[in-house]
Each structure stands twice: as structure tokens, then as C-alpha cells.
PyMOL Python script that loads the backbone (N, CA, C, O; Angstrom):
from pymol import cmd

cmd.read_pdbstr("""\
ATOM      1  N   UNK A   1     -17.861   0.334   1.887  1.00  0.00           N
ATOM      2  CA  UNK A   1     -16.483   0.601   1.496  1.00  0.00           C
ATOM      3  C   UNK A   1     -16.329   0.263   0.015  1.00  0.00           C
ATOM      4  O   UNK A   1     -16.786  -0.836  -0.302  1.00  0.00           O
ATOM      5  N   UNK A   2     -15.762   1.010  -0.972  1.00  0.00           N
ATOM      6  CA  UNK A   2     -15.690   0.774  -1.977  1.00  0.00           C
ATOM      7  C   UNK A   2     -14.532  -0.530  -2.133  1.00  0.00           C
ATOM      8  O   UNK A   2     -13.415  -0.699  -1.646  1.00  0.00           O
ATOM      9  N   UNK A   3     -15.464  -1.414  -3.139  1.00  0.00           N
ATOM     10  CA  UNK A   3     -14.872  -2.602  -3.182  1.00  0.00           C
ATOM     11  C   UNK A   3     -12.813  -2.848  -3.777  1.00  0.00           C
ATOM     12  O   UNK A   3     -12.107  -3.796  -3.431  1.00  0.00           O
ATOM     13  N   UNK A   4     -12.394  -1.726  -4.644  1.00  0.00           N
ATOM     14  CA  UNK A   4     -11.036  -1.903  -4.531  1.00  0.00           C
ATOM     15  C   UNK A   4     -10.544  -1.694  -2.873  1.00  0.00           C
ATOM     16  O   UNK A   4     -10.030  -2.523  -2.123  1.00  0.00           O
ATOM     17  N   UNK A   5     -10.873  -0.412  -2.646  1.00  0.00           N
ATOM     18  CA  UNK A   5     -10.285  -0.671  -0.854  1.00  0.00           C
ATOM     19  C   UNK A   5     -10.752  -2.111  -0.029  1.00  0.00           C
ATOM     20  O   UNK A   5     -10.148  -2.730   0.848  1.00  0.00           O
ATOM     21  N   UNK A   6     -11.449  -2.253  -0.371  1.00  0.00           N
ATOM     22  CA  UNK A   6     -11.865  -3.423   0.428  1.00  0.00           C
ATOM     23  C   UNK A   6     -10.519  -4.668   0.320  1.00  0.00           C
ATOM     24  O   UNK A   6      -9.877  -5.243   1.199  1.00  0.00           O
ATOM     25  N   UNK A   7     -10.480  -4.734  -1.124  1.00  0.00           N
ATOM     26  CA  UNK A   7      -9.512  -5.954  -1.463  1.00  0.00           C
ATOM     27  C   UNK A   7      -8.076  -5.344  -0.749  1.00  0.00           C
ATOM     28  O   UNK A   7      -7.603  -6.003   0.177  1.00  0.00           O
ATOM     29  N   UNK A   8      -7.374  -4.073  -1.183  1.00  0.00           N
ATOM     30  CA  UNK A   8      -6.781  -3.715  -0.729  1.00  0.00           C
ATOM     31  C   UNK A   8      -6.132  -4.020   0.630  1.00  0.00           C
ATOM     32  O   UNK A   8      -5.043  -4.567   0.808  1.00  0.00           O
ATOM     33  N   UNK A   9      -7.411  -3.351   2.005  1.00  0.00           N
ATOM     34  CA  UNK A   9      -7.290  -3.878   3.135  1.00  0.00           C
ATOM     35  C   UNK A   9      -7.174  -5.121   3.571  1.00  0.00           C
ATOM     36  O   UNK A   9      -6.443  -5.521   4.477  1.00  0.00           O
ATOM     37  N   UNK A  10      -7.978  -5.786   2.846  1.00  0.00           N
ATOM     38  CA  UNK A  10      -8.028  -7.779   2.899  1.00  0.00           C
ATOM     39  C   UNK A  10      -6.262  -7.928   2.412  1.00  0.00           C
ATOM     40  O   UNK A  10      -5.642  -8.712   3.131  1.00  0.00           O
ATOM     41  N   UNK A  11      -5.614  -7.401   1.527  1.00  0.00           N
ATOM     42  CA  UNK A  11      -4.256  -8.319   1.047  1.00  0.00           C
ATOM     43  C   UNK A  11      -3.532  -7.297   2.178  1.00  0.00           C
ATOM     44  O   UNK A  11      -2.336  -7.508   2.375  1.00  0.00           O
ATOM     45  N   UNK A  12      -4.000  -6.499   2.730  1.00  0.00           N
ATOM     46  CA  UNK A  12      -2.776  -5.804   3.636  1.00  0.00           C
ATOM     47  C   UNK A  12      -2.585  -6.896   5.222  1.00  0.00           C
ATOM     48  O   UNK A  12      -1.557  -7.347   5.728  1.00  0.00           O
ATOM     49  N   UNK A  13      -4.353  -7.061   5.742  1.00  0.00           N
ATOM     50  CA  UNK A  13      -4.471  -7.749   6.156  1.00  0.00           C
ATOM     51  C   UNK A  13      -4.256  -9.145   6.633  1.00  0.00           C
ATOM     52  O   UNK A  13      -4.269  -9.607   7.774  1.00  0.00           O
ATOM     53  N   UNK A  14      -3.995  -9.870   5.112  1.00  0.00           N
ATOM     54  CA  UNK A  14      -3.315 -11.195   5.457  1.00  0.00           C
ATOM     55  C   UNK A  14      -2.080 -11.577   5.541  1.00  0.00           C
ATOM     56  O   UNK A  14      -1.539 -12.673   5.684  1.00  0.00           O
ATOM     57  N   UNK A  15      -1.398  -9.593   5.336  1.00  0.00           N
ATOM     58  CA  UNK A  15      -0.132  -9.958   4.830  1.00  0.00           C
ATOM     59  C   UNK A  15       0.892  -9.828   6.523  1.00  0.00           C
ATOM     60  O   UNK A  15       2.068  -9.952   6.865  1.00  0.00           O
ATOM     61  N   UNK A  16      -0.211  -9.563   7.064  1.00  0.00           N
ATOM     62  CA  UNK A  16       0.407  -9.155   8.343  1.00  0.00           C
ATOM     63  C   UNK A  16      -0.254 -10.009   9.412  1.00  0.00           C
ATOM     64  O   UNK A  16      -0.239  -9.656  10.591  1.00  0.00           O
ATOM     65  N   UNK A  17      -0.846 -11.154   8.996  1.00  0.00           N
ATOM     66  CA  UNK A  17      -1.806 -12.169  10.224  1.00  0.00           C
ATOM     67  C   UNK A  17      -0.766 -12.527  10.827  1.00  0.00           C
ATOM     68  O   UNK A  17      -0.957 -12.249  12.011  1.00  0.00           O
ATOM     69  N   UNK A  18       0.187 -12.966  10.706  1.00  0.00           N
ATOM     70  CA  UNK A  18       1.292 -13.757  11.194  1.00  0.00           C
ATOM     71  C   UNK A  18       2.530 -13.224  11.308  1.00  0.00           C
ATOM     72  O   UNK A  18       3.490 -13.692  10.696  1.00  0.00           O
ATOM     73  N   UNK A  19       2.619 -12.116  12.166  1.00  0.00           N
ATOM     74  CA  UNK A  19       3.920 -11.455  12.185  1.00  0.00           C
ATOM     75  C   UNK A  19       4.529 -12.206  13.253  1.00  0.00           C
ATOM     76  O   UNK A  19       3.869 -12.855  14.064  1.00  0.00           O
ATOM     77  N   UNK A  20       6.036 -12.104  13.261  1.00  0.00           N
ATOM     78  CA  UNK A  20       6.876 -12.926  13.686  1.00  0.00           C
ATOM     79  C   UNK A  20       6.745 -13.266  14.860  1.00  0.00           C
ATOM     80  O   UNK A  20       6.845 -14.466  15.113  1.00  0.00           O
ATOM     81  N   UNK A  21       6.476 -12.300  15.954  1.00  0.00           N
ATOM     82  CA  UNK A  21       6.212 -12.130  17.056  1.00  0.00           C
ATOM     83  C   UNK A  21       5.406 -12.626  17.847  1.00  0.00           C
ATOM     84  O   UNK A  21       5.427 -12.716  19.075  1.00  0.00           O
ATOM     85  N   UNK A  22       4.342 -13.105  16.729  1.00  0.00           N
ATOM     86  CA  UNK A  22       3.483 -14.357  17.214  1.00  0.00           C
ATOM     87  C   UNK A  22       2.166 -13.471  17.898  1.00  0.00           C
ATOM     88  O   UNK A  22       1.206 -13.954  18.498  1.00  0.00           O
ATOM     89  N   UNK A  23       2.379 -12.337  17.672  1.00  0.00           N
ATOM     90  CA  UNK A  23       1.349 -11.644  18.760  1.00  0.00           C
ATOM     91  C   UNK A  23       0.010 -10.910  17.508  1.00  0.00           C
ATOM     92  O   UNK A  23       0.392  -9.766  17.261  1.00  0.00           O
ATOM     93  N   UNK A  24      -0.730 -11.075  17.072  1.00  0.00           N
ATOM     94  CA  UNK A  24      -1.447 -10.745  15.750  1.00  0.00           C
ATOM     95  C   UNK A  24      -2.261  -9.250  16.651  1.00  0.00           C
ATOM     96  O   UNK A  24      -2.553  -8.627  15.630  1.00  0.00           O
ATOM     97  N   UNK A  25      -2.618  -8.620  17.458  1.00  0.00           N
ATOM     98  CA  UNK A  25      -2.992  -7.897  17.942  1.00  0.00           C
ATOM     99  C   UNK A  25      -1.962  -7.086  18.815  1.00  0.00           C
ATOM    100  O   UNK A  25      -2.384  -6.535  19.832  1.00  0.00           O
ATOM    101  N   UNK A  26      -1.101  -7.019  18.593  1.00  0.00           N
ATOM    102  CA  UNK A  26       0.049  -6.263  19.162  1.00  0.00           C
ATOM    103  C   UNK A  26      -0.218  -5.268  18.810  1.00  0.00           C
ATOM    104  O   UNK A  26      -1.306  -5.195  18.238  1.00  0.00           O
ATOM    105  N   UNK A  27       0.746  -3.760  18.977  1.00  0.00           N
ATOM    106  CA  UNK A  27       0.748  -2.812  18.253  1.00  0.00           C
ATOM    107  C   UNK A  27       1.460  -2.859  17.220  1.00  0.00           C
ATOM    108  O   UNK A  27       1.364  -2.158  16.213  1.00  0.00           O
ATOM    109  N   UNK A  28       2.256  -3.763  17.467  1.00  0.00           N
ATOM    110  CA  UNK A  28       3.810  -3.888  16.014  1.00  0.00           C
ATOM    111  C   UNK A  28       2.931  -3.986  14.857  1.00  0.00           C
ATOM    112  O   UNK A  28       2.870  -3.282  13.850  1.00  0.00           O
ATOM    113  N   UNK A  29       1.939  -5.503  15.387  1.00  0.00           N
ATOM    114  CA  UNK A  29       1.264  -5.723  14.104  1.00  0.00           C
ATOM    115  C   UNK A  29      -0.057  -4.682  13.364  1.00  0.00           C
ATOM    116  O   UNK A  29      -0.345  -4.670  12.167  1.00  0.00           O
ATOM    117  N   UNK A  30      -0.795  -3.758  14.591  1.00  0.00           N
ATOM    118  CA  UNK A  30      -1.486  -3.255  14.248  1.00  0.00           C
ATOM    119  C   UNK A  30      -0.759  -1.550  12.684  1.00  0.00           C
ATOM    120  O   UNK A  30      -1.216  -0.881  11.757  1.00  0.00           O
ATOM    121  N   UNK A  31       0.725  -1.782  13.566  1.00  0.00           N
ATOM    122  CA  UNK A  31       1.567  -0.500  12.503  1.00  0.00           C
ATOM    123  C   UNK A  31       1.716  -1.245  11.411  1.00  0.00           C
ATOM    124  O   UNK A  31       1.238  -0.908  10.327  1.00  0.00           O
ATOM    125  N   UNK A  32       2.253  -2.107  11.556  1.00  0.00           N
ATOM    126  CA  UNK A  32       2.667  -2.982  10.119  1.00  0.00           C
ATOM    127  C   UNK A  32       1.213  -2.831   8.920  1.00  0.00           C
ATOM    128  O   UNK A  32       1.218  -2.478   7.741  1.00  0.00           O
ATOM    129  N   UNK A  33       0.227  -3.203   9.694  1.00  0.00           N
ATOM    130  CA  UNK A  33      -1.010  -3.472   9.128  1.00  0.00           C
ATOM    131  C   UNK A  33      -1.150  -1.950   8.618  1.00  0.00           C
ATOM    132  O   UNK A  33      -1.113  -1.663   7.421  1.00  0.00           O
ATOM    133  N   UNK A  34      -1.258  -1.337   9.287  1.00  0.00           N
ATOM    134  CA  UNK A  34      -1.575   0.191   8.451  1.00  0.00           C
ATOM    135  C   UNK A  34      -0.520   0.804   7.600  1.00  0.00           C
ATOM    136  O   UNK A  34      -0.906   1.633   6.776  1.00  0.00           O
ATOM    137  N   UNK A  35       0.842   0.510   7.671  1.00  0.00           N
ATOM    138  CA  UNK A  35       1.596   0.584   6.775  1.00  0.00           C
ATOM    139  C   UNK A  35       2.063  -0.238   5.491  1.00  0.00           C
ATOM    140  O   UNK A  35       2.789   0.071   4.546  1.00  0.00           O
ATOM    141  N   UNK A  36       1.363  -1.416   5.818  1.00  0.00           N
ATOM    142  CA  UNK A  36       0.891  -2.221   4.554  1.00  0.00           C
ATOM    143  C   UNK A  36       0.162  -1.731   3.661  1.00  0.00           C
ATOM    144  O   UNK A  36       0.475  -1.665   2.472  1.00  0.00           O
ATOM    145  N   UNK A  37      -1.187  -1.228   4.298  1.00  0.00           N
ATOM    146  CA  UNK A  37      -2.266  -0.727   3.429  1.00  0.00           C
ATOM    147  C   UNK A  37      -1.946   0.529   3.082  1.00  0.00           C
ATOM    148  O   UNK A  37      -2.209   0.737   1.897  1.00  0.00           O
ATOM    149  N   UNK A  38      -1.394   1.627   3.750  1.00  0.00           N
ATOM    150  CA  UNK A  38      -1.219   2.788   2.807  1.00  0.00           C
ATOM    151  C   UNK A  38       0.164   2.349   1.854  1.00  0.00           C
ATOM    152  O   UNK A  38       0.281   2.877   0.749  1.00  0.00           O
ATOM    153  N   UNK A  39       1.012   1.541   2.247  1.00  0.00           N
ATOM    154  CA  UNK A  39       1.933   1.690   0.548  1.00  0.00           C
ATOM    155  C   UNK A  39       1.116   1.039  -0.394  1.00  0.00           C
ATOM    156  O   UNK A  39       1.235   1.482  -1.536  1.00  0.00           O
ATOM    157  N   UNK A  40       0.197  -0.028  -0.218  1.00  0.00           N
ATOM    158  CA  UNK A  40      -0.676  -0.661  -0.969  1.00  0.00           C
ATOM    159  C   UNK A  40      -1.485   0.183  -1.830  1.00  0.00           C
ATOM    160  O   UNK A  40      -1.760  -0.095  -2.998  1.00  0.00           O
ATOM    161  N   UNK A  41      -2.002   1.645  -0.957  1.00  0.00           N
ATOM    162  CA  UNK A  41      -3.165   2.288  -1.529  1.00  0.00           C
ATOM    163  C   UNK A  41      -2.160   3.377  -2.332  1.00  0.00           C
ATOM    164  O   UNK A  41      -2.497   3.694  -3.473  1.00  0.00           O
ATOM    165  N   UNK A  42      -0.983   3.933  -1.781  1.00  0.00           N
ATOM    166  CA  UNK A  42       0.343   4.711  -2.851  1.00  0.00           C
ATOM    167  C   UNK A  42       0.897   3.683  -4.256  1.00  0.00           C
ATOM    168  O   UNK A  42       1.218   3.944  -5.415  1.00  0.00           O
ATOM    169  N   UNK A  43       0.813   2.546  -3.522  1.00  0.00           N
ATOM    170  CA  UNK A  43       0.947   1.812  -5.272  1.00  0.00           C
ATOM    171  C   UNK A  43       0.020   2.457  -6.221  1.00  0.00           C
ATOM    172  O   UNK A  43       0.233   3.443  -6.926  1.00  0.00           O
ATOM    173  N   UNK A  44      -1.034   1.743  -6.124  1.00  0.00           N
ATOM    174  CA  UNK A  44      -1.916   1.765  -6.682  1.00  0.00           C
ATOM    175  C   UNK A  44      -2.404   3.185  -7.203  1.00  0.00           C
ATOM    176  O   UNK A  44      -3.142   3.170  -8.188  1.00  0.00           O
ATOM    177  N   UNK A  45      -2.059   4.435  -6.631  1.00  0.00           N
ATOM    178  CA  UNK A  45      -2.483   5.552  -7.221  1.00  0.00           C
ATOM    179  C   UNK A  45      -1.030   6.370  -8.065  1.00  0.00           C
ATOM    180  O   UNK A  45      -0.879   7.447  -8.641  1.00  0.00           O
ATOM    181  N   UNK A  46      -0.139   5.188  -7.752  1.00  0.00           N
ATOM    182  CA  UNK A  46       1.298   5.565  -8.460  1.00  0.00           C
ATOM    183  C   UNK A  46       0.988   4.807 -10.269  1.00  0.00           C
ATOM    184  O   UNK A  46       1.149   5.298 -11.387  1.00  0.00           O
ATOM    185  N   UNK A  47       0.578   3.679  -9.886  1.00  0.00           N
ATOM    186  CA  UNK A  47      -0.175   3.009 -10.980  1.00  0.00           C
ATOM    187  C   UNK A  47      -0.961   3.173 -12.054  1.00  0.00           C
ATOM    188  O   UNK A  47      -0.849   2.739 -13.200  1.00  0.00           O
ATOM    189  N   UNK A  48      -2.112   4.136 -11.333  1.00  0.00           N
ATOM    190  CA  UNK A  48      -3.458   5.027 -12.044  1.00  0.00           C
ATOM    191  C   UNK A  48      -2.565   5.897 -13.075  1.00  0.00           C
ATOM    192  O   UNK A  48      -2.715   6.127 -14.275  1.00  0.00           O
ATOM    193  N   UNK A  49      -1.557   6.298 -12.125  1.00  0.00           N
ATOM    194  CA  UNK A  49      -0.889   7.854 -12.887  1.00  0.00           C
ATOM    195  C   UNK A  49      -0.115   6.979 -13.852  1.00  0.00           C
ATOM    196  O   UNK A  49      -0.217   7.447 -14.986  1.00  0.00           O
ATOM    197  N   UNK A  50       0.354   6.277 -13.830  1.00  0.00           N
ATOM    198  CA  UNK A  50       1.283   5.604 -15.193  1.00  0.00           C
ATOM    199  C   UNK A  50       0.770   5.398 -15.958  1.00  0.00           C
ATOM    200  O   UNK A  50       1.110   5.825 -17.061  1.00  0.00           O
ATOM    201  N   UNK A  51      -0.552   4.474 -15.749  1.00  0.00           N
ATOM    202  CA  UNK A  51      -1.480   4.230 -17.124  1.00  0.00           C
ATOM    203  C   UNK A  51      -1.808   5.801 -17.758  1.00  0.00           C
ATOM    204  O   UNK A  51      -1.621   6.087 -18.941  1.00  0.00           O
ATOM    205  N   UNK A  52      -2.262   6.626 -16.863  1.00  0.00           N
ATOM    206  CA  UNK A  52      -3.168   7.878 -17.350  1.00  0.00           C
ATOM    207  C   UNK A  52      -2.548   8.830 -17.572  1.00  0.00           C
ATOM    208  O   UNK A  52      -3.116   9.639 -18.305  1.00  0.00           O
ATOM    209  N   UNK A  53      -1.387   9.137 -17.167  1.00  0.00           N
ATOM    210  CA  UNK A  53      -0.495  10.368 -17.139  1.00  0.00           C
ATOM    211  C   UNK A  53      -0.074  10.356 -18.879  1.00  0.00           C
ATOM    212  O   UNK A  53       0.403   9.433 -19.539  1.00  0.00           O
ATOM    213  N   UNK A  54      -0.385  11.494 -19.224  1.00  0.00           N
ATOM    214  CA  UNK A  54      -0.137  12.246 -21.080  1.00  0.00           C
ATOM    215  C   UNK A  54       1.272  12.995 -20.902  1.00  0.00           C
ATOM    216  O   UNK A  54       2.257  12.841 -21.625  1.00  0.00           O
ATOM    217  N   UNK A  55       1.169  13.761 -19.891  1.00  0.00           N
ATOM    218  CA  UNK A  55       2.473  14.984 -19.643  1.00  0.00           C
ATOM    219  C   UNK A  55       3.789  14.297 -19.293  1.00  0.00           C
ATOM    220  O   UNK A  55       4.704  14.410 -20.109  1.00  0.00           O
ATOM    221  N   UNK A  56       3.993  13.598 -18.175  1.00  0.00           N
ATOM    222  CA  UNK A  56       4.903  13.207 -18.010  1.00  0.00           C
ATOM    223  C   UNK A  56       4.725  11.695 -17.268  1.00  0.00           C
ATOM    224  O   UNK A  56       3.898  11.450 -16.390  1.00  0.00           O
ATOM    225  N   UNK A  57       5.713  10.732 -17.843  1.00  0.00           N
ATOM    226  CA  UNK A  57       5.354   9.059 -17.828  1.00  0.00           C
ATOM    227  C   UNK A  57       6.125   9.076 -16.559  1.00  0.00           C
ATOM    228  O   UNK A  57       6.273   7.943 -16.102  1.00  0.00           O
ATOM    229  N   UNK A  58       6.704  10.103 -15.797  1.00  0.00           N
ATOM    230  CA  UNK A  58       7.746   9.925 -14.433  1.00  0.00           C
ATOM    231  C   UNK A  58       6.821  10.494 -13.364  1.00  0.00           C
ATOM    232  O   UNK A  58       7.349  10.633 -12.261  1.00  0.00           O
ATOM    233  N   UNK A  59       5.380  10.895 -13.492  1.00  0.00           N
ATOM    234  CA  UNK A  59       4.705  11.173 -11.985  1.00  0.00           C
ATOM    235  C   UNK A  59       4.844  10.344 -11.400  1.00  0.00           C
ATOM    236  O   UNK A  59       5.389  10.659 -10.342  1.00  0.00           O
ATOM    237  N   UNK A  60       4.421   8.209 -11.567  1.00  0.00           N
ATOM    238  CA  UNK A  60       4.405   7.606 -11.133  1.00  0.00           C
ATOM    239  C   UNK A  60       5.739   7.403 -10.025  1.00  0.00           C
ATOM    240  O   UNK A  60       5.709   6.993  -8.865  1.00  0.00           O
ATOM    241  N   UNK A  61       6.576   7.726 -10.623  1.00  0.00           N
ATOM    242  CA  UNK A  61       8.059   7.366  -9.904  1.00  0.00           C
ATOM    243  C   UNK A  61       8.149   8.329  -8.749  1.00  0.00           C
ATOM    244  O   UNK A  61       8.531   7.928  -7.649  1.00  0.00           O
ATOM    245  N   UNK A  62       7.721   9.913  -9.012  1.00  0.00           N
ATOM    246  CA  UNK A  62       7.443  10.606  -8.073  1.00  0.00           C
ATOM    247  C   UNK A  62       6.405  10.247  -7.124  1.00  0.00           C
ATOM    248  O   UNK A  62       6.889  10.288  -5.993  1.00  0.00           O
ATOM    249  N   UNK A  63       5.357   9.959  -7.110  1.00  0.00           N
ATOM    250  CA  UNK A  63       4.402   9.085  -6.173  1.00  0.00           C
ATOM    251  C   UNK A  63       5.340   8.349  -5.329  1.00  0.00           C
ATOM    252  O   UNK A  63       5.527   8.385  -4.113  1.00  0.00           O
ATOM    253  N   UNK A  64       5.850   7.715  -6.204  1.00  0.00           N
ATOM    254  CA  UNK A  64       6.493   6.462  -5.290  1.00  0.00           C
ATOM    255  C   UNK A  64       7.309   7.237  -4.130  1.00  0.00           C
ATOM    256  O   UNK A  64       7.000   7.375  -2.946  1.00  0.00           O
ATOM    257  N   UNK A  65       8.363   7.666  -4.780  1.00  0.00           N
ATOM    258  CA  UNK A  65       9.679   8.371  -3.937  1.00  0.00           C
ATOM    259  C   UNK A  65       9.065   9.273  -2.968  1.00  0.00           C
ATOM    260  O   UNK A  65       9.428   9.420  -1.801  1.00  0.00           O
ATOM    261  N   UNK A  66       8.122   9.851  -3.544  1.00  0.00           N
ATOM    262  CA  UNK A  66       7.368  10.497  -2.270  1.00  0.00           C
ATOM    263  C   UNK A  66       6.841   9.758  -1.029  1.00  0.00           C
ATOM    264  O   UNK A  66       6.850  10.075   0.160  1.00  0.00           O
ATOM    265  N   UNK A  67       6.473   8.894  -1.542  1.00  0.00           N
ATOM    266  CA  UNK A  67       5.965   8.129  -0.336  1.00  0.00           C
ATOM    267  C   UNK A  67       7.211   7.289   0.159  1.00  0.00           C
ATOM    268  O   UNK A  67       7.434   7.114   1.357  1.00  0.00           O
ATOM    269  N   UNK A  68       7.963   6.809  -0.795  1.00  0.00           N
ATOM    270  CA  UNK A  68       8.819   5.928   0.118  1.00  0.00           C
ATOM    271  C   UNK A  68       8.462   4.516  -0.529  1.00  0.00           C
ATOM    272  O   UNK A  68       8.862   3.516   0.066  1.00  0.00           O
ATOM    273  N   UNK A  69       7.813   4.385  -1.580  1.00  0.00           N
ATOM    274  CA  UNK A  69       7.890   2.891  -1.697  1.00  0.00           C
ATOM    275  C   UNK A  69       8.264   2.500  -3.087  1.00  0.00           C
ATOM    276  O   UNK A  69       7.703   1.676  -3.810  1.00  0.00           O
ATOM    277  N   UNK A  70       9.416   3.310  -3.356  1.00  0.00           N
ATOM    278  CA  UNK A  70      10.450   2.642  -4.885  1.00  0.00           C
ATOM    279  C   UNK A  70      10.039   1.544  -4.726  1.00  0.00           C
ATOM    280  O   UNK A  70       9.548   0.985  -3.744  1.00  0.00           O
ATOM    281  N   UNK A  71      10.323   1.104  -6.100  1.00  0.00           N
ATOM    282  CA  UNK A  71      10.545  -0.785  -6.535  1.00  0.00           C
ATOM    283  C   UNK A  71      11.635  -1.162  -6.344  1.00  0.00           C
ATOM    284  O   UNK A  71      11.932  -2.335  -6.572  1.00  0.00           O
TER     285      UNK A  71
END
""", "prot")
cmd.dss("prot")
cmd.show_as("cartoon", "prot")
cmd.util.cbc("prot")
cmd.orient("prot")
């Protein structure tokens, strides 16, 4: 696995060990967990485009809104 995903999954991962419910293998927690990591992995390519984007400095914001994860 390429090592940014890796970290990625690891901070999505810990961010969801302890959901409220007390149940860490639930399904709640298993959604949470995958919806951690893909806004995690939409940051991050909302990010790429801010640094790199020449044409327009607002793709990033579109990334976001597309996905759903404004600041």
C-alpha cells in the first residue's frame, strides 16, 4: 500500500477506535471508519489541487463541495 494511504487509513482508523457506542466492530463503526478515510483521502486531493492548480485557485473548494467536506 502506498505509504501516504497507509498513514491516511491509520489516522482514519484511530479516529474511530472508540466510537461512542462502545462497540469498535459494529457496523456504525465500520461506516464511520470508511467515511473517515474517504473525506481524509478528498482532503487531501482537494489539497494537491490548491498547491498545483495555475488556472483556477477555486478547484480545491470545488473538490470539497463536491464531496461534502467544506471547512
Amino acid at each position: 500500500m502506498n505509504p501516504r494511504i497507509q498513514e491516511l487509513w491509520d489516522e482514519a482508523a484511530k479516529s474511530t477506535t472508540t466510537f461512542p457506542s462502545g462497540q469498535n466492530n459494529s457496523w456504525e463503526t465500520q461506516v464511520n471508519f470508511m467515511e473517515k478515510f474517504a473525506e481524509l483521502i478528498v482532503r487531501e486531493c482537494a489539497d494537491i489541487a490548491r498547491l498545483n492548480t495555475r488556472v483556477d485557485s477555486k478547484v480545491y473548494l470545488m473538490i470539497q463541495e463536491h464531496f461534502g467536506v467544506e471547512e
